[in-house]
N, C-alpha and C positions, 0 to 999 in steps of 0.2 A: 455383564460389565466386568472389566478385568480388576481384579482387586490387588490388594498387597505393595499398596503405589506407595515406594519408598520417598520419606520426608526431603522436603528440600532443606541444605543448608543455609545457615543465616546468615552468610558470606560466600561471593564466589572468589576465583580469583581469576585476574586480566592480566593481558599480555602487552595491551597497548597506553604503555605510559614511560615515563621516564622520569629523572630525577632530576632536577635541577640546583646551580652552583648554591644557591640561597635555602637549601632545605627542605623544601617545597615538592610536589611530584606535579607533574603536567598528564593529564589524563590527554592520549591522542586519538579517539576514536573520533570527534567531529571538530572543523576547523573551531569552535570556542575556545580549544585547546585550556582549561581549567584548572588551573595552578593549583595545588589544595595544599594548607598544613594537616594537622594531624587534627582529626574526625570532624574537616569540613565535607562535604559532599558538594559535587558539581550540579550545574544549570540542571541539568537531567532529574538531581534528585535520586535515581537508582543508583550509581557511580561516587565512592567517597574514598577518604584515604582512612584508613586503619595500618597505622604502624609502620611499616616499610615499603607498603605497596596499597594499590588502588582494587578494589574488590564490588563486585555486582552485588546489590540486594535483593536482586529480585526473580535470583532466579530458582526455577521451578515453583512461581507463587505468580498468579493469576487474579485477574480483576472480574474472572470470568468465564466460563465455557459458552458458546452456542452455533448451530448446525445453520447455517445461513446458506441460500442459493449464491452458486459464484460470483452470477451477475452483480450483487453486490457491494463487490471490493469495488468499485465495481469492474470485471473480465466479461467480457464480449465475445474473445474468442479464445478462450482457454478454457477448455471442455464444458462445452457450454450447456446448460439445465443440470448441472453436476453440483451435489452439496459437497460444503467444507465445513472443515470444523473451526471455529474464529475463537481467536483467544485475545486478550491484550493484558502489561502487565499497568505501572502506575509511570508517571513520569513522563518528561519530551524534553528534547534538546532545540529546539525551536520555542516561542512566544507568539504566536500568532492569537492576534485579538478576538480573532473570528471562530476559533476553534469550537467546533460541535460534540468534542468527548472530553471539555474541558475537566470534570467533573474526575475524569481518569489520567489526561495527560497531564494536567495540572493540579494533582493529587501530590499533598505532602504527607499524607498519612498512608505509613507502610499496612495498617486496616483494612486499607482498600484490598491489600491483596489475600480475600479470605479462603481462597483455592490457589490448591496443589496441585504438582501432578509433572513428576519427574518425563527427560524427552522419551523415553521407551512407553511408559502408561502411555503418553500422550497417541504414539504412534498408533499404538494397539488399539485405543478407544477410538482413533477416525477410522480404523482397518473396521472394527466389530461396526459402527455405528452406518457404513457403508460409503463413507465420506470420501471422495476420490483423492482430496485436496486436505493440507491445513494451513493456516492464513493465520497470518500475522499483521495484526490488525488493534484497531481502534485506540492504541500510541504509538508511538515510533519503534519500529524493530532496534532499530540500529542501536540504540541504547542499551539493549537486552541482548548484543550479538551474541555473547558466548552460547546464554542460552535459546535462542532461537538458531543457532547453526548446528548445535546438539539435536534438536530437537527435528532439523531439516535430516540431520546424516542418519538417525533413527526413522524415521518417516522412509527415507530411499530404502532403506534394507527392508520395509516391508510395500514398497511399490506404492509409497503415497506421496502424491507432490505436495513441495513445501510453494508458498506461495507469501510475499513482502507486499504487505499495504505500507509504503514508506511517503517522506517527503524526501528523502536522498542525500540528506546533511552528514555526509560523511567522509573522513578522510581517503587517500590511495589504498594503503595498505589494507585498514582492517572493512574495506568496499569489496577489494580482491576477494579478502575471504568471506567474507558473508556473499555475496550473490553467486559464487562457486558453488554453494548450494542451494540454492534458488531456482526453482521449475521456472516459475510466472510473477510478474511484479507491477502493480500499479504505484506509478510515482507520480506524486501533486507535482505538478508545474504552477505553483499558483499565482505566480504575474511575469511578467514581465519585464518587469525596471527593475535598479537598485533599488529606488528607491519605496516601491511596494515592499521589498524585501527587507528593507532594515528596519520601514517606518510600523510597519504593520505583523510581518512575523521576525521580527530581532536575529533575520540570517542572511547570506548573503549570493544573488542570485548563481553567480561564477560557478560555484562550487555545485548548485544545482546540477549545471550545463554539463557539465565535466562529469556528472555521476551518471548522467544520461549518456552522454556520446558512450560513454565506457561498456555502461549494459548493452546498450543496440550496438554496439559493433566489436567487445572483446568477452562476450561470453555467448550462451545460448539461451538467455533467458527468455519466456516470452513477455514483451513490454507492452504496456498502454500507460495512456497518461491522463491525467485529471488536471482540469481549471475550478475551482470555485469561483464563480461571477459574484462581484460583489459592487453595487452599483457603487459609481461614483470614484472607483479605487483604482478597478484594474481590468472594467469591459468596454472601453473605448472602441473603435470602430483601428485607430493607428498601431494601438497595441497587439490586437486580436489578430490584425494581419501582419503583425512583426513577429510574435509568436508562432503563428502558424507557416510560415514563411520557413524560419528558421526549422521547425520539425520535419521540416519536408529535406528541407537542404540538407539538414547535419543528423537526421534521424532516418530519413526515408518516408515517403508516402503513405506506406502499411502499417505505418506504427496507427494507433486508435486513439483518438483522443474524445474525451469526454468532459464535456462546456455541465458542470450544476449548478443548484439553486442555493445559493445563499438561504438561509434566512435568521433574525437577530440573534445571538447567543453572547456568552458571557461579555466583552468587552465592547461590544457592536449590536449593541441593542438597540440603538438607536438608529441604527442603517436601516433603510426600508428591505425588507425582498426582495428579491430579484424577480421581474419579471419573465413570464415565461418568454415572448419575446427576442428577450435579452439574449436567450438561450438559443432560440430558434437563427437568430441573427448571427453568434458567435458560430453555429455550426454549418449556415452557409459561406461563413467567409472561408472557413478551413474548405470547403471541400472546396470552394474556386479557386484555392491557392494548391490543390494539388493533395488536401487529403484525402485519400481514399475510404475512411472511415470514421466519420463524427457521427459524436451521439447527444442527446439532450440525458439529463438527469435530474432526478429531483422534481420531477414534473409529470404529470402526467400525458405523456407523446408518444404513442404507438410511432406517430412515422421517425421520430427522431430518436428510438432507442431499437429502432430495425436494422438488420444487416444488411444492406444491398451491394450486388455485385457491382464493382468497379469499373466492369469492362460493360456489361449491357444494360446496367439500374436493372436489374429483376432484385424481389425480393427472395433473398435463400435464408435467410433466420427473422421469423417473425416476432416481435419480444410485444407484449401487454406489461407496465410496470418489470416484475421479475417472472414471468409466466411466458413461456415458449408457446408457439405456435406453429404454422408451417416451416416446414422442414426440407430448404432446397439446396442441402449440401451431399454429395453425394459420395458413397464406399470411399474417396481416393484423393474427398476434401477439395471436388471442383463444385465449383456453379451448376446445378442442374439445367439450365438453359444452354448457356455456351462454353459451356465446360475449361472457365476460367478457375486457377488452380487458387482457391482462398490462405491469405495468410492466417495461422491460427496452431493452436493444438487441437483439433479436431478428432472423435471417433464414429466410427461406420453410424451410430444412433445417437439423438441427443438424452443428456439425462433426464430424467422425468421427476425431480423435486419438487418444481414448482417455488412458490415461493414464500413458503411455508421459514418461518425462523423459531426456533426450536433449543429452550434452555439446557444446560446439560452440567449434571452434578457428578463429577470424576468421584468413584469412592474410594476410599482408604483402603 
């Protein structure tokens, strides 16, 4: 283990804010855009004004290290059986009722963050630990740009991809530069309406749509998307084909999308589960509207969390849970049958992880 891991400081400092006529500073990283006086902190939580300007707390401080299978974020087809290394810090600029790491996104206590680990350590420790990837995960990246872009540009100088679990809430400018360095990025699409979007996570869908078209078509990132089903809200039979309609048209075909399983958690406890069903249902409607790759999650679905070729239905990636199976991709990332060319980050072998999650204590 690489040692010597320089402390993080108890402030960073930001580029994206500005000052306003009344005194005030406007933090501009997501459209909430957050007016602070002097040592309020924004919706986020990690982001507050001190003094003259608007400063991160959170960075090089962690809620957590561990060595998770890709499939997880969950990626499909960004090197696929390959372990990452998954971090998250405290805080979210979203309110989503539904949220499953409330415990860390909606964390007010800076405690939460009892690991370290400057972006060079970080890099090093997925290089030693054989991680192909690091992910950005289990709260909103975006919140934490400076430090997770650090942390992406160190990862490239030693050939590790950085990789964004996001929901997308985020401004032009500082979008540009955070997915600039960005390998692979799963981003929730989690409804559909306005009104899911304002009633249920306190944001608003527009800005979603806009952070997507932007990734699938003004950088090189590789994209998949996630819906959480939650009954009664946002998996209607109108909605799932309006969604999926639209990824096809304004995203493309190839893009992946991935229908999970609700189940109750902090503010929606009282929602039932999502059936599997639910699931199985949301992922027939995309592929009749033109996706070439839905998956079930959150359930236990061999055939709906398989890779099948688009062009002949064989199966070329056989998935159990996060457990790889047959292997019908071939040196050059065709289909072994009909040697249809797969979209993806693909290498000559799949990795052999498994699905094995695995805690990890960065040392000093």
């Amino acid at each position: 283990m690489v040692t010597n891991n320089q402390l993080p400081p108890a402030n960073h400092p930001t580029h994206y804010w500005h000052a306003l006529a009344d005194g005030r500073l406007q933090c501009d990283v997501c459209p909430r855009e957050c007016k602070l006086h002097e040592g309020q902190r924004g919706l986020c939580y990690v982001r507050g004004r001190e003094g003259d300007e608007i400063v991160l707390y959170s960075y090089g401080r962690s809620s957590g290290f561990c060595v998770d299978p890709i499939e997880k974020k969950p990626l499909n087809h960004f090197l696929p059986g390959s372990s990452v290394l998954s971090f998250g810090t405290a805080g979210c600029n979203l309110a989503c009722k539904f949220c499953q790491n409330w415990d860390m996104s909606k964390s007010r206590e800076m405690d939460t963050l009892a690991d370290s680990a400057m972006p060079v350590k970080l890099a090093e420790t997925a290089l030693e630990l054989g991680c192909r990837s690091v992910a950005f995960t289990y709260n909103d990246p975006v919140i934490f740009l400076e430090y997770a872009v650090d942390v992406a540009k160190a990862c490239r100088e030693l050939g590790v991809k950085a990789v964004a679990v996001s929901a997308g809430y985020i401004q032009d400018a500082p979008r540009r530069e955070f997915f600039q360095y960005m390998d692979a990025a799963n981003i929730d699409l989690k409804g559909f309406t306005d009104v899911f979007y304002r009633k249920i996570c306190g944001g608003e869908l527009q800005n979603i749509l806009e952070t997507l078209r932007y990734v699938a078509h003004e950088t090189n990132v590789w994209l998949e998307l996630t819906t959480l089903l939650i009954p009664g809200e946002n998996d209607s039979d109108e909605e799932l084909d309006a969604m999926t309609r639209w990824v096809v048209s304004e995203l493309g075909p190839d893009v992946p999308m991935h229908f999970t399983a609700f189940h109750p958690d902090w503010k929606m406890r009282d929602t039932p589960a999502t059936p599997p069903k639910t699931l199985t249902r949301a992922r027939q409607i995309a592929l009749t509207n033109g996706i070439h790759f839905a998956y079930t999650g959150n359930v236990h679905d061999p055939a709906g969390g398989s890779t099948f070729c688009p062009s002949c239905h064989e199966v070329v990636i056989e998935r159990d849970w996060y457990q790889l199976g047959f292997w019908g991709i071939t040196a050059e990332g065709r289909c072994h049958v009909c040697n249809f060319p797969l979209p993806g980050v693909f290498e000559a072998e799949p990795g052999h992880w498994g699905p094995r999650r695995v805690p990890v204590k960065l040392l000093e």
